[in-house]
mmJSON file of the N, C-alpha and C atoms, coordinates in Angstrom:
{"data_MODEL":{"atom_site":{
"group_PDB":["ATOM","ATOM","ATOM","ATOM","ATOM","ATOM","ATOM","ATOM","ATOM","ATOM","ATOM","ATOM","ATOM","ATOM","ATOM","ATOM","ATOM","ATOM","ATOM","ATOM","ATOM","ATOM","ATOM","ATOM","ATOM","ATOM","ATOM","ATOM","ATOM","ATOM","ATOM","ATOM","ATOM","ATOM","ATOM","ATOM","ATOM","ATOM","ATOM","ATOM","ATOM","ATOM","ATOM","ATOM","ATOM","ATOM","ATOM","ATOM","ATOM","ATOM","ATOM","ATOM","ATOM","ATOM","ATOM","ATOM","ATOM","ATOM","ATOM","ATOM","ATOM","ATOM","ATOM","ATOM","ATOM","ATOM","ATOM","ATOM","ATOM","ATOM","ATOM","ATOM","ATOM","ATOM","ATOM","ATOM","ATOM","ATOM","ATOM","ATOM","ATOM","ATOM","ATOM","ATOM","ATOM","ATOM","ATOM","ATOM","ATOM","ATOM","ATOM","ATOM","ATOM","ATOM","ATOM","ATOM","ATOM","ATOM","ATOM","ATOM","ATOM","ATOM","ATOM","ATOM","ATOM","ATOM","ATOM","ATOM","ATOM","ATOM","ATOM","ATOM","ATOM","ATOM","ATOM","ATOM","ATOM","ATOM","ATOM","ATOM","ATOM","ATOM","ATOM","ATOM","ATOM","ATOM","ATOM","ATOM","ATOM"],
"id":[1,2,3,4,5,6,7,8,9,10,11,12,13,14,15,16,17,18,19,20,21,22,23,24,25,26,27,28,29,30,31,32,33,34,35,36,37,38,39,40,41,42,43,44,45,46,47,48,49,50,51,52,53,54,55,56,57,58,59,60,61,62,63,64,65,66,67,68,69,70,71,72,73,74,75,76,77,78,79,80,81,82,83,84,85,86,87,88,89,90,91,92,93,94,95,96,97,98,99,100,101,102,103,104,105,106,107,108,109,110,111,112,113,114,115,116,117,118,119,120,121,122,123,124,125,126,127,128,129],
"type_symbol":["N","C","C","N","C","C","N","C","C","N","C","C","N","C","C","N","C","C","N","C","C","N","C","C","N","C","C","N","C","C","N","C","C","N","C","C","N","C","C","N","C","C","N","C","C","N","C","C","N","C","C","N","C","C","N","C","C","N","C","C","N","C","C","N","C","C","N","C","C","N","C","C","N","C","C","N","C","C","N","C","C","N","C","C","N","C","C","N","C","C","N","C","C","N","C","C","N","C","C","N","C","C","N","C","C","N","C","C","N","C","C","N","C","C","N","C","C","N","C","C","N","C","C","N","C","C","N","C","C"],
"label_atom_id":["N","CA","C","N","CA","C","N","CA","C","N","CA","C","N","CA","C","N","CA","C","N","CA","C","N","CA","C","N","CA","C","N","CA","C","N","CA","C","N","CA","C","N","CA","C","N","CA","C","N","CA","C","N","CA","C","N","CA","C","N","CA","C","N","CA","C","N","CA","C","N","CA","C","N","CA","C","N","CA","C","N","CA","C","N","CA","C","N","CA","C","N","CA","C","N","CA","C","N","CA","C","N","CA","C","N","CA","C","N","CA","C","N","CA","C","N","CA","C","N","CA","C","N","CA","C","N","CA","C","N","CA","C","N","CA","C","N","CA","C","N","CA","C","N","CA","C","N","CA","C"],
"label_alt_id":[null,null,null,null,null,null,null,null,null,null,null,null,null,null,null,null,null,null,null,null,null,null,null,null,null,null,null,null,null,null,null,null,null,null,null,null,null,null,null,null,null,null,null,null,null,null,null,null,null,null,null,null,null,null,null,null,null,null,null,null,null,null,null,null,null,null,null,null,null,null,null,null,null,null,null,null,null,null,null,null,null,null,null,null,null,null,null,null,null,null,null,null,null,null,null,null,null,null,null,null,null,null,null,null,null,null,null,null,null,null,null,null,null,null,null,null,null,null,null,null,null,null,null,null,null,null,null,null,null],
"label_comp_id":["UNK","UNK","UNK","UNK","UNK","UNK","UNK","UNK","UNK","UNK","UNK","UNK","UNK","UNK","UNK","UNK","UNK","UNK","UNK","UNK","UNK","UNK","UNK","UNK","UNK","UNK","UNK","UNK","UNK","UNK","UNK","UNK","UNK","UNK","UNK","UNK","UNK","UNK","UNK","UNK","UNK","UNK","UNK","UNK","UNK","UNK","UNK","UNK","UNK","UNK","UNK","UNK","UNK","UNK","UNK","UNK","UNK","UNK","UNK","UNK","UNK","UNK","UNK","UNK","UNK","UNK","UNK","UNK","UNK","UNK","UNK","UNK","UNK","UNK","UNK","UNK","UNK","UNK","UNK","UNK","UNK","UNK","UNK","UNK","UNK","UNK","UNK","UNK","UNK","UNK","UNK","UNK","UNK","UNK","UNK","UNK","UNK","UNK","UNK","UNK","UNK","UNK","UNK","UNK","UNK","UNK","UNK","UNK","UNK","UNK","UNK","UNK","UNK","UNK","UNK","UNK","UNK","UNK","UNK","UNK","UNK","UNK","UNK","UNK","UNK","UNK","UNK","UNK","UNK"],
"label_asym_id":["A","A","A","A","A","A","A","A","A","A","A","A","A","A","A","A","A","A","A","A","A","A","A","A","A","A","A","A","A","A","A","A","A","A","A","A","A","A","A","A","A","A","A","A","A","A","A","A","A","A","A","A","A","A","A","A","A","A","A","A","A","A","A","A","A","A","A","A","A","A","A","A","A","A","A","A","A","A","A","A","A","A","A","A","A","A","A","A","A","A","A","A","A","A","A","A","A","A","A","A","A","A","A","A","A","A","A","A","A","A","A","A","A","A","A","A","A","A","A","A","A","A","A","A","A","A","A","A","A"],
"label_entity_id":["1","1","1","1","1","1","1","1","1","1","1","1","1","1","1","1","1","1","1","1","1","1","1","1","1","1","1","1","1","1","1","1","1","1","1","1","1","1","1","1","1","1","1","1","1","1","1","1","1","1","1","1","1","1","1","1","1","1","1","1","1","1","1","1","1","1","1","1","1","1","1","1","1","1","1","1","1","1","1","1","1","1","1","1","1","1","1","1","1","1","1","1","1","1","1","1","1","1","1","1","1","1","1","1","1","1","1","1","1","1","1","1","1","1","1","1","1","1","1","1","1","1","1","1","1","1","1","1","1"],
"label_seq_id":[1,1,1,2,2,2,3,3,3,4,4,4,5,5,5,6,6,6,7,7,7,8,8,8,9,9,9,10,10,10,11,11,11,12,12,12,13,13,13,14,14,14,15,15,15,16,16,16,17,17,17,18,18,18,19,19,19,20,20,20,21,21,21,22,22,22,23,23,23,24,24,24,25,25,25,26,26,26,27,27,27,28,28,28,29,29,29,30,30,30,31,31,31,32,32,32,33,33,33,34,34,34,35,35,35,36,36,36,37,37,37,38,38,38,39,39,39,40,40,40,41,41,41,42,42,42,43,43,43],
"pdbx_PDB_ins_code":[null,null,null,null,null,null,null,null,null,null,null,null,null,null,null,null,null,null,null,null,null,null,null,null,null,null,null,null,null,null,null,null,null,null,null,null,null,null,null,null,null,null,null,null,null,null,null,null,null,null,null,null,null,null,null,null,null,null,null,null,null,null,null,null,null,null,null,null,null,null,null,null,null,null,null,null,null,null,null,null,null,null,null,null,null,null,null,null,null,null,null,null,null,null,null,null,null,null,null,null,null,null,null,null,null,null,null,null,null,null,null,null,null,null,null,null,null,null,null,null,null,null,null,null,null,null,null,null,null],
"Cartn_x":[0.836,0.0,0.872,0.396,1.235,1.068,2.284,1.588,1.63,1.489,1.56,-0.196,-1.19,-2.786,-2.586,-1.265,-1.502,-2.527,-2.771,-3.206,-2.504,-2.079,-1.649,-2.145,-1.373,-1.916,-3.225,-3.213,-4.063,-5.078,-4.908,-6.353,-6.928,-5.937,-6.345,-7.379,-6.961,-7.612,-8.964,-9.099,-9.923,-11.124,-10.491,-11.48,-12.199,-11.472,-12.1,-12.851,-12.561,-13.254,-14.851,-14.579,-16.033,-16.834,-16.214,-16.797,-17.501,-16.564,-17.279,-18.255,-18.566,-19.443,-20.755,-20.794,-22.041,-22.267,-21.291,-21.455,-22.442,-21.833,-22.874,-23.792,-24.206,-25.662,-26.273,-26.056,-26.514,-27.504,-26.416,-26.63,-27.978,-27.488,-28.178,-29.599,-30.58,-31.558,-32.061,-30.862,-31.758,-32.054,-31.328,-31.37,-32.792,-33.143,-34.269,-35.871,-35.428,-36.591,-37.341,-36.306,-36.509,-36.554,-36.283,-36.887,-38.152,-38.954,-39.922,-41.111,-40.788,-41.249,-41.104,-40.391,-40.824,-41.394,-41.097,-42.123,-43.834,-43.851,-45.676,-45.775,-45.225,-45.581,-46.479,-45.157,-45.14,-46.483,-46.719,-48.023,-49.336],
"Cartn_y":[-1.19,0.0,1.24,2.485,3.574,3.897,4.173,5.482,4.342,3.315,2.692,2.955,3.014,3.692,4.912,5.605,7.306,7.883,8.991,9.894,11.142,12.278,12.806,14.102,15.067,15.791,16.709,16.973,17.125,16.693,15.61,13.969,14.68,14.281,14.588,15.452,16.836,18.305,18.474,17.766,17.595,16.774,15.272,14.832,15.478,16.64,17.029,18.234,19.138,19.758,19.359,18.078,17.701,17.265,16.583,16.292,17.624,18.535,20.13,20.03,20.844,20.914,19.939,18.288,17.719,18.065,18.163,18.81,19.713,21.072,22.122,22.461,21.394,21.267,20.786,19.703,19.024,19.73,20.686,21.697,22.912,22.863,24.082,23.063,22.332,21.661,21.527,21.36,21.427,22.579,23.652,24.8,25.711,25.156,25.899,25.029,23.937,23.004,23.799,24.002,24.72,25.719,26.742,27.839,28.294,27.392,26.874,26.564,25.784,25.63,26.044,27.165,28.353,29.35,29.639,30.595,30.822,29.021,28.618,28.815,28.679,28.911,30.678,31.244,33.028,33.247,33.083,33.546,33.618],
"Cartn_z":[0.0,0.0,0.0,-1.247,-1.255,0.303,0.922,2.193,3.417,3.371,4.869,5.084,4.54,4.931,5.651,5.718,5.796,5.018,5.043,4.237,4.421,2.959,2.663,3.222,3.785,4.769,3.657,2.831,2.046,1.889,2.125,1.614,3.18,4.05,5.15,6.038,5.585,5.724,4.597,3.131,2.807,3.04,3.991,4.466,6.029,6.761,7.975,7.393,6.125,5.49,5.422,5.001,4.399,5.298,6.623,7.716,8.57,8.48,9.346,8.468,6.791,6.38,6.987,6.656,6.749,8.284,9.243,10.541,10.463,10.069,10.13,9.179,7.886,7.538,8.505,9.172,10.276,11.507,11.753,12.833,12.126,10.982,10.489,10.118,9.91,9.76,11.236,11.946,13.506,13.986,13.693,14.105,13.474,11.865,10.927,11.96,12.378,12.939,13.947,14.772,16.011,16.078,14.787,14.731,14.432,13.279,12.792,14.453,15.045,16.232,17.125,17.713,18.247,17.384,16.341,15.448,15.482,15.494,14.901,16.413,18.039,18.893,19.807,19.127,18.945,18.811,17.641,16.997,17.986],
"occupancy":[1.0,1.0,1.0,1.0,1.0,1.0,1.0,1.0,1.0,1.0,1.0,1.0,1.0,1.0,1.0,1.0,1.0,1.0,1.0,1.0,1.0,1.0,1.0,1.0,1.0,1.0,1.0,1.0,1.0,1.0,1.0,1.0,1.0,1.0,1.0,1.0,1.0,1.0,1.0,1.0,1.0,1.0,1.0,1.0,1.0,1.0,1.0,1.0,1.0,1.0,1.0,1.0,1.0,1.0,1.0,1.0,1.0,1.0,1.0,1.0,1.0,1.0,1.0,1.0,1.0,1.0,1.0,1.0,1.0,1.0,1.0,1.0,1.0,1.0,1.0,1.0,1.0,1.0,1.0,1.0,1.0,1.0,1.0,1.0,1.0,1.0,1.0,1.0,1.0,1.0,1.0,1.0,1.0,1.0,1.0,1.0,1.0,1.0,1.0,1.0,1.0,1.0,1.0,1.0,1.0,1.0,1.0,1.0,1.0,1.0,1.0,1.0,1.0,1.0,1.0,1.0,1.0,1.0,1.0,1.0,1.0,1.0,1.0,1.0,1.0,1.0,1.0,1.0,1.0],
"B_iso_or_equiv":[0.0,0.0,0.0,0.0,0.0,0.0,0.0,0.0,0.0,0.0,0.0,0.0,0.0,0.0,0.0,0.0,0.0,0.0,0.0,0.0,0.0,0.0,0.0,0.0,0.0,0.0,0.0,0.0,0.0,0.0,0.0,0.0,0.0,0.0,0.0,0.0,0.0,0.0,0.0,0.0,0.0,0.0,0.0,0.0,0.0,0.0,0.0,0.0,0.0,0.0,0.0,0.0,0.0,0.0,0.0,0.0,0.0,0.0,0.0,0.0,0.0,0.0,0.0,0.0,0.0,0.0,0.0,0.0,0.0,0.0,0.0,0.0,0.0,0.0,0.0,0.0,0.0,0.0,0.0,0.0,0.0,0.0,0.0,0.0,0.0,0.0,0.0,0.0,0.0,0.0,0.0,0.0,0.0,0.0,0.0,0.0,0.0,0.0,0.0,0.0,0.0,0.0,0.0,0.0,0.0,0.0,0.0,0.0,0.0,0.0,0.0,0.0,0.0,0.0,0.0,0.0,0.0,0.0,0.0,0.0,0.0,0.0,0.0,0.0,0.0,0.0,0.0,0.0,0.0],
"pdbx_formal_charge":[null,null,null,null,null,null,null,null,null,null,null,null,null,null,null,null,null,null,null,null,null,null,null,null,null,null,null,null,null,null,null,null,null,null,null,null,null,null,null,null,null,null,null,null,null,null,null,null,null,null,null,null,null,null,null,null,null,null,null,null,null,null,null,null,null,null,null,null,null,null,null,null,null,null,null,null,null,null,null,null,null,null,null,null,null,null,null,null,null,null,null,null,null,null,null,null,null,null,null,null,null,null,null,null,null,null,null,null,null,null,null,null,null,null,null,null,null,null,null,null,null,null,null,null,null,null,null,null,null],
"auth_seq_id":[1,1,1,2,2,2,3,3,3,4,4,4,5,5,5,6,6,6,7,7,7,8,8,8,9,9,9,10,10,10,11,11,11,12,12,12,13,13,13,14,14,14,15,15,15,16,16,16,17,17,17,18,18,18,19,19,19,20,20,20,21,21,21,22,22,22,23,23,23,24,24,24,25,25,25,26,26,26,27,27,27,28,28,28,29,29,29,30,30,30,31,31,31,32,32,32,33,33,33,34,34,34,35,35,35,36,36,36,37,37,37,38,38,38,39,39,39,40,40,40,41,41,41,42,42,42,43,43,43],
"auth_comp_id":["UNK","UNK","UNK","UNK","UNK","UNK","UNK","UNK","UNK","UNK","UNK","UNK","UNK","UNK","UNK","UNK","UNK","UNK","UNK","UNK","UNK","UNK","UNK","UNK","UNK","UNK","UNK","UNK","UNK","UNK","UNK","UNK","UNK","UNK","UNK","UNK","UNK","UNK","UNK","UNK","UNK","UNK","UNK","UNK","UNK","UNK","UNK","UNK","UNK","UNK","UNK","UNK","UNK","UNK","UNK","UNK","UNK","UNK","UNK","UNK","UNK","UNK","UNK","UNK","UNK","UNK","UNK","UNK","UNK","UNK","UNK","UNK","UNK","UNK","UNK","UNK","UNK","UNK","UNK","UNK","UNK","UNK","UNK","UNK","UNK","UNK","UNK","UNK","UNK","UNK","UNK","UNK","UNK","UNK","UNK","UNK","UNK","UNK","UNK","UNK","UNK","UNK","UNK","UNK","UNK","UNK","UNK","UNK","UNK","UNK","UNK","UNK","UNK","UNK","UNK","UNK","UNK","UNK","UNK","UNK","UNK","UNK","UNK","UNK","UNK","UNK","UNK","UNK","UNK"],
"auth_asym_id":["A","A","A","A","A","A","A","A","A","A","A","A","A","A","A","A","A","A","A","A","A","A","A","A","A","A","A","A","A","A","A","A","A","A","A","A","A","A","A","A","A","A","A","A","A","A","A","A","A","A","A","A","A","A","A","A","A","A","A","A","A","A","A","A","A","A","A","A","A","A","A","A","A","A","A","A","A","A","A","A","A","A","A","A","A","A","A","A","A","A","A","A","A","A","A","A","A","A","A","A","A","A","A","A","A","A","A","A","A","A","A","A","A","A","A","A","A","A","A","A","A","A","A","A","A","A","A","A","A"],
"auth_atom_id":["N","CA","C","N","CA","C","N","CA","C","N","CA","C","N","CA","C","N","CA","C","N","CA","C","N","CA","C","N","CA","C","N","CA","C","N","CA","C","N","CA","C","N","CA","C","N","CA","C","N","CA","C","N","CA","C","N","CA","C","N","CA","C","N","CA","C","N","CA","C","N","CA","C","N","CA","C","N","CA","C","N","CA","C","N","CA","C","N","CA","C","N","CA","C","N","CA","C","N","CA","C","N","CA","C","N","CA","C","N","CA","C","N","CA","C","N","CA","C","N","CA","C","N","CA","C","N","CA","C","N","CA","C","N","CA","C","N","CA","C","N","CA","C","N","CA","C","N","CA","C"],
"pdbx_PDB_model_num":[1,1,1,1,1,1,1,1,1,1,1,1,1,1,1,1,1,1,1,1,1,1,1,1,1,1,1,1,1,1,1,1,1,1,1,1,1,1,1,1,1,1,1,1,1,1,1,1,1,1,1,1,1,1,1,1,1,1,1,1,1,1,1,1,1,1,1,1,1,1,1,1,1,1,1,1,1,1,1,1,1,1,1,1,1,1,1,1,1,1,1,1,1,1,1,1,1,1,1,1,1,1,1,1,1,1,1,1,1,1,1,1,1,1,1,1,1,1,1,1,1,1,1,1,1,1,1,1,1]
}}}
């Protein structure tokens, strides 16, 4: 195996890249939910 199953600090930082992102879609769908439901409460 090239690399010993390293990854290239590149590969690397691109895969924690992509992990924050689905992170904070994540966050951000919980965050629109619960805004949504305190909203319809307000009223």
């Amino acid at each position: 195996f090239p690399g010993s199953g390293q990854l290239k600090s590149e590969d690397k930082a691109m895969r924690d890249l992509q992990k924050r992102i689905r992170d904070l879609e994540e966050e951000n769908e919980i965050l629109k939910k619960a805004m949504h439901y305190f909203a319809k409460d307000w009223r």
